[in-house]
C-alpha positions as CSV (number, residue, x, y, z in Angstrom):
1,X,-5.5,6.5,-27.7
2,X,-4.0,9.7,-28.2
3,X,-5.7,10.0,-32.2
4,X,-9.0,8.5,-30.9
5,X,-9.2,11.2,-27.7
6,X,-8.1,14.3,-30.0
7,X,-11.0,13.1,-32.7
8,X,-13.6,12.7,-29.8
9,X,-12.8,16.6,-28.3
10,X,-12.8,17.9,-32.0
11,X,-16.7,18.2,-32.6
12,X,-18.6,21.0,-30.7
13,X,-21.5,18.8,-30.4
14,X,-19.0,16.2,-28.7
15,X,-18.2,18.9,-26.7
16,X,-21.4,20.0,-25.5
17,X,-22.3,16.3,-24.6
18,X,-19.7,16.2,-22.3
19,X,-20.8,19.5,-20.8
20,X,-24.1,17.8,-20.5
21,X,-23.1,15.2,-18.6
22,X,-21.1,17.1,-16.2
23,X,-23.7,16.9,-13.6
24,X,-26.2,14.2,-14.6
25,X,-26.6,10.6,-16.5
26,X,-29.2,10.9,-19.4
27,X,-29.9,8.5,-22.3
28,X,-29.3,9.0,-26.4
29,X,-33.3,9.8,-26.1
30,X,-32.5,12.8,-23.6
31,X,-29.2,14.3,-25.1
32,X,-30.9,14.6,-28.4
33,X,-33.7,16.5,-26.9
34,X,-31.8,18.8,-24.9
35,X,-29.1,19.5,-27.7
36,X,-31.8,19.6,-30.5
37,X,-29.9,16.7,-32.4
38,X,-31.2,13.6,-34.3
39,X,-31.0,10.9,-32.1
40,X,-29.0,9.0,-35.5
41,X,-26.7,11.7,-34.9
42,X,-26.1,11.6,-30.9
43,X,-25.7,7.9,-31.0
44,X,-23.1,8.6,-33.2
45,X,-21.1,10.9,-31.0
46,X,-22.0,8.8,-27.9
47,X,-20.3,5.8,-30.1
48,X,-17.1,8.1,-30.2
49,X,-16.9,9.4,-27.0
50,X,-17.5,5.9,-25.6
51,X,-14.7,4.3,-28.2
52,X,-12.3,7.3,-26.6
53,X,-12.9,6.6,-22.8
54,X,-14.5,9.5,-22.3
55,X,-18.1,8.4,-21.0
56,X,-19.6,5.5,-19.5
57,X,-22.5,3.8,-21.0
58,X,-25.0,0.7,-19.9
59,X,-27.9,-0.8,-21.0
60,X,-31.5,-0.2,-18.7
61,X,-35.0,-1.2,-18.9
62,X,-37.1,1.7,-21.4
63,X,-40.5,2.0,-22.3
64,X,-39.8,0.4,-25.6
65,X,-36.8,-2.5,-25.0
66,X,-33.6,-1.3,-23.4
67,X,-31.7,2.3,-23.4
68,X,-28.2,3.1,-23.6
69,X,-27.7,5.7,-20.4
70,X,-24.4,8.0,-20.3
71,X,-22.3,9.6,-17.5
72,X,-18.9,10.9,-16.9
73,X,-16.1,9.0,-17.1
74,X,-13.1,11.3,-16.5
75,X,-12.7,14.7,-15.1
76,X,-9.3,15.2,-16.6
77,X,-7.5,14.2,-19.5
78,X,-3.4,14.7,-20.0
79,X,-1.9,14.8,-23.1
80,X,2.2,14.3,-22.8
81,X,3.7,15.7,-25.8
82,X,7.5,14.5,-24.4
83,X,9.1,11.6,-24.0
84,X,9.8,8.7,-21.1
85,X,13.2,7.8,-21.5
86,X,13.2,3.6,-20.6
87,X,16.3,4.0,-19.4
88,X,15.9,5.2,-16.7
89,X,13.8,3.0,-13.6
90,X,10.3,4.9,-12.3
91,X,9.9,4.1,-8.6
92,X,6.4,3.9,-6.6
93,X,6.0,3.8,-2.7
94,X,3.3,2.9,-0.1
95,X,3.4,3.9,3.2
96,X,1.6,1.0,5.9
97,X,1.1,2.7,9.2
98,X,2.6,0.0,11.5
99,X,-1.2,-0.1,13.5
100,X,-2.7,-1.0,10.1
101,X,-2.0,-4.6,10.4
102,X,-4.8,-7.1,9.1
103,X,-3.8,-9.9,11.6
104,X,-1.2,-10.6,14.4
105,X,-0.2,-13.4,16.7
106,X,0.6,-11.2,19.7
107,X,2.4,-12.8,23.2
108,X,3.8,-10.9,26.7
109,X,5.5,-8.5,27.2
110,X,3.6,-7.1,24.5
111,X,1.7,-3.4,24.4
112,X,1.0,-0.6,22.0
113,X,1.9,3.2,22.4
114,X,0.8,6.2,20.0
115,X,1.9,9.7,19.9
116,X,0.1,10.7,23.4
117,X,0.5,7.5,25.2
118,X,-0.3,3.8,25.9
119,X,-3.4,1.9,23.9
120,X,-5.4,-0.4,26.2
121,X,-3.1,-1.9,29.0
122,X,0.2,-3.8,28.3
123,X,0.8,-7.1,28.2
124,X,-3.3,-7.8,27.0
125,X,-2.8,-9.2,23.7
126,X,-6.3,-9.0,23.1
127,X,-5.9,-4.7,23.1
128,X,-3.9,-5.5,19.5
129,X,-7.7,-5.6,18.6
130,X,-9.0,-2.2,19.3
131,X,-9.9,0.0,16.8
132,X,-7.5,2.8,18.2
133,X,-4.5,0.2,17.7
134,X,-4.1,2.2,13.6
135,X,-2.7,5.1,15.6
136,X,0.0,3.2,16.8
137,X,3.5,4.7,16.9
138,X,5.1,2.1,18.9
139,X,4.4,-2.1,18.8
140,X,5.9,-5.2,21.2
141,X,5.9,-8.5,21.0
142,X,7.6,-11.4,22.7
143,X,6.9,-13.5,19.7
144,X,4.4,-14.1,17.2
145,X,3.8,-11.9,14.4
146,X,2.1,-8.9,12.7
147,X,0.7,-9.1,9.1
148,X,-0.2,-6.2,6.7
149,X,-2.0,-6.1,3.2
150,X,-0.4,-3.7,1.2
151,X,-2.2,-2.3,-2.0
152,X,-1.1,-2.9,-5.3
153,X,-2.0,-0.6,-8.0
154,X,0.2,-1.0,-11.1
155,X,-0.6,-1.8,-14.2
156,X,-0.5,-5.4,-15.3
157,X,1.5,-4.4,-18.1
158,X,4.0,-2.9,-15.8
159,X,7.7,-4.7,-15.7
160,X,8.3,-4.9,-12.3
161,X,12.2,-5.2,-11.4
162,X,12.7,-4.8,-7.9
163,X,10.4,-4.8,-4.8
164,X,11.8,-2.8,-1.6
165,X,10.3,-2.7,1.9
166,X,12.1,-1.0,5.1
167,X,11.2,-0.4,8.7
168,X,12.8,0.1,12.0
169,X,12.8,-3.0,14.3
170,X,14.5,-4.3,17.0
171,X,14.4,-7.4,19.6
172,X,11.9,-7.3,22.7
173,X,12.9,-8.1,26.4
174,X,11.3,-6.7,29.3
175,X,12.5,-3.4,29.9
176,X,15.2,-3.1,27.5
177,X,18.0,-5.6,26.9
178,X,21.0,-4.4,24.5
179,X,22.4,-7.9,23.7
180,X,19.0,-9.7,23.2
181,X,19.2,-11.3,20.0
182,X,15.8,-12.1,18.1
183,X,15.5,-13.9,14.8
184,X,13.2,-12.2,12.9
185,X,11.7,-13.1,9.7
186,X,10.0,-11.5,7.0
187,X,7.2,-13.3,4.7
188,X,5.6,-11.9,1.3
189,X,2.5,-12.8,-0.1
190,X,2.6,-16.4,2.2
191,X,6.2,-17.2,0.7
192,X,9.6,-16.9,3.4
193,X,12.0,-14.3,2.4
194,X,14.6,-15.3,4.7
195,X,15.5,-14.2,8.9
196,X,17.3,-11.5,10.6
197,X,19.5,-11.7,13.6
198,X,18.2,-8.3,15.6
199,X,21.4,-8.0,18.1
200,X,19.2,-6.5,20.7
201,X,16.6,-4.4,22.1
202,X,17.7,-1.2,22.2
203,X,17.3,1.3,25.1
204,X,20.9,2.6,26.4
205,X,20.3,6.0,24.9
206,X,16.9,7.9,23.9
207,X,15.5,7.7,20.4
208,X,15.8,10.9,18.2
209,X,12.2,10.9,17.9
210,X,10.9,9.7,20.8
211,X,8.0,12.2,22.7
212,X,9.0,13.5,25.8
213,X,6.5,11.2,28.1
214,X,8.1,8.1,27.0
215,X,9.9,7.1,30.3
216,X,13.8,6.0,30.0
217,X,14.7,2.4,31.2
218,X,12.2,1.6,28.0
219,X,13.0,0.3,24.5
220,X,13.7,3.8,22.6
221,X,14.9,3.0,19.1
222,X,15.6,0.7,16.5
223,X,17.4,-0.3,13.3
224,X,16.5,0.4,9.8
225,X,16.0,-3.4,8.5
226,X,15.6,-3.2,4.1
227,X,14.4,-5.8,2.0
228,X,15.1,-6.2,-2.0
229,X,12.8,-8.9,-4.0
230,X,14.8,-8.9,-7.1
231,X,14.5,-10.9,-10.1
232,X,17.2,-13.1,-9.0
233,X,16.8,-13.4,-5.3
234,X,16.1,-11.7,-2.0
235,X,18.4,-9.3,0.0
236,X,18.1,-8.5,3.5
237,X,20.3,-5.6,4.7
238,X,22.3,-5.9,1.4
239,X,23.2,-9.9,1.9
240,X,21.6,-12.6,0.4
241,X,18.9,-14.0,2.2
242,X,17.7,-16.4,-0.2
243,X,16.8,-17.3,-3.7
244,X,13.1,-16.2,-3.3
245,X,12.8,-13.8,-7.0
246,X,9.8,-11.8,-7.8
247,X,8.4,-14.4,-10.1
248,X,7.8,-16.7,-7.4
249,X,5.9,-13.7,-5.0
250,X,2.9,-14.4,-8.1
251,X,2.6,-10.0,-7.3
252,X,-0.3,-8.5,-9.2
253,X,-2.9,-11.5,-9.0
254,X,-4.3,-10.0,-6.3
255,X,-4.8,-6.2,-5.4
256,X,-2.7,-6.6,-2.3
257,X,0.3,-7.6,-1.2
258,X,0.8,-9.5,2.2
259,X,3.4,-9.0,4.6
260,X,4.8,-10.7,7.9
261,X,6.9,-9.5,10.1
262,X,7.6,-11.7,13.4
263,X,9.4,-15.0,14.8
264,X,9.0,-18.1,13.1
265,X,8.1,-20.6,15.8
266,X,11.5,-22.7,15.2
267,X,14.2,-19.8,15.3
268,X,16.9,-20.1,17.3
269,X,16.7,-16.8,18.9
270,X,13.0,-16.2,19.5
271,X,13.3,-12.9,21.2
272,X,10.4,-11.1,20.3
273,X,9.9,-7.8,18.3
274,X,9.1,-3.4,18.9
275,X,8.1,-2.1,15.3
276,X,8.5,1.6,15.3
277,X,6.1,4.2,13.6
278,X,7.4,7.6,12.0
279,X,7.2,9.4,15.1
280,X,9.1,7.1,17.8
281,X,12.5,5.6,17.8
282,X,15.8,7.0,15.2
283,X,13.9,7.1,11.6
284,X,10.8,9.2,10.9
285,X,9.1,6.6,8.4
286,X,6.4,3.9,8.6
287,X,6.6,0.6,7.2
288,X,7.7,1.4,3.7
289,X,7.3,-0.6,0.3
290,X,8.3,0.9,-2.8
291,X,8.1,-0.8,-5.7
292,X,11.0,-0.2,-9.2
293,X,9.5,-0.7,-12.9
């Protein structure tokens, strides 16, 4: 690519074709015209700027058969002259707002909170629908669930070794309840990754980050829960949780990943769930997946 790119932006003619098309799409017809080429000649050049990625071309309706129309490609090209070491693993991260979720299964005591206060009423599970819910700093749930879509961007070609996602959570009891254990489970892309036994819902002291309106006697923080998709098996909170490997997650067949977050409807301890955003409870980060290649 390098040797086809470098050839392309080594005619002045190429050159002023991409200028041309900075601002508008014309056809061979048109940059020959305007550049006071033969049109032999500016198909020639399109043919190369096309072969390097530079420009865009498609086929339209003319007066006489069909034209080839240009336009921009790219507004920037980067030429790395050093090398990437392979050794060494390149890490990429997305950051889900917990309010972003694409469907829940929502139960009482249940309510949302953002940075200034309560969205809707609490314990409506039908407020988990209002459009104001992706400013949400602060989730409950007696059971049930919350599922995201996550995006995925890397290249197919990529060699994806390890897939990590972290977020604080903790159990849900009215009021707060420090010894009310909750089995919570996490599910990627439809496929179980394994449970969690939350020891309880956490309100004895305030959390770091909690704003000052958020009354005490409430839940106020809870505990950072990690989870490695290796290409062995999966991890939760550095044990084995199962031996659910990447392969089996069928990642980058879609443009999204899925994830779950809730009770399954069997668990011994169904004792609901608060999901904490970056500015309430102990860790000042949203629901993070980061991805090692």
């Amino acid at each position: 690519m390098l040797c086809s790119v470098s050839k392309a932006l080594s005619s002045p003619d190429r050159i002023r074709i991409l200028k041309l098309l900075y601002y508008n799409s014309y056809n061979i017809g048109e940059i020959a015209e305007k550049l006071n080429i033969p049109a032999s000649t500016a198909a020639l050049h399109i043919r190369i700027l096309e072969g390097a990625n530079l420009i865009n071309t498609e086929q339209q309706p003319g007066f006489r058969g069909s034209m080839k129309l240009c336009s921009r490609k790219n507004d920037l090209v980067t030429i790395r002259l050093n090398g990437m070491s392979t050794e060494v693993d390149e890490i990429s991260t997305v950051s889900m707002p917990i309010g972003a979720y694409t469907d829940c299964q929502i139960t009482p005591t249940c309510g949302l909170v953002d940075s200034n206060g309560h969205i809707g009423y609490e314990d409506r599970p039908s407020d988990f629908y209002l459009p104001e819910r992706v400013n949400a700093q602060l989730l409950w749930s007696s059971s049930g669930y919350v599922e995201y879509r996550f995006p995925y961007t890397l290249d197919p070609s990529t060699n994806l070794k390890q897939l990590l996602l972290s977020f604080e959570i903790c159990s849900e009891a009215p009021n707060f309840r420090e010894g009310w254990k909750s089995d919570i489970s996490i599910w990627i892309n439809g496929k179980l990754c394994g449970s969690w036994r939350c020891p309880g819902d956490f309100g004895a002291r305030r959390g770091r980050l909690n704003p000052s309106w958020w009354e005490n006697g409430c839940t106020q923080y809870g505990l950072l829960t990690t989870i490695a998709v290796t290409e062995k098996n999966t991890l939760i909170n550095n044990k084995e949780s199962s031996t659910l490997s990447l392969s089996d997650l069928s990642i980058g067949t879609k443009d999204f990943i899925t994830v779950r977050i809730g009770n399954m409807e069997d668990a011994k301890y169904i004792g609901g769930f608060n999901l904490f955003g970056k500015n309430f409870g102990d860790y000042e980060q949203d629901i993070n997946m980061s991805f090692i290649y």
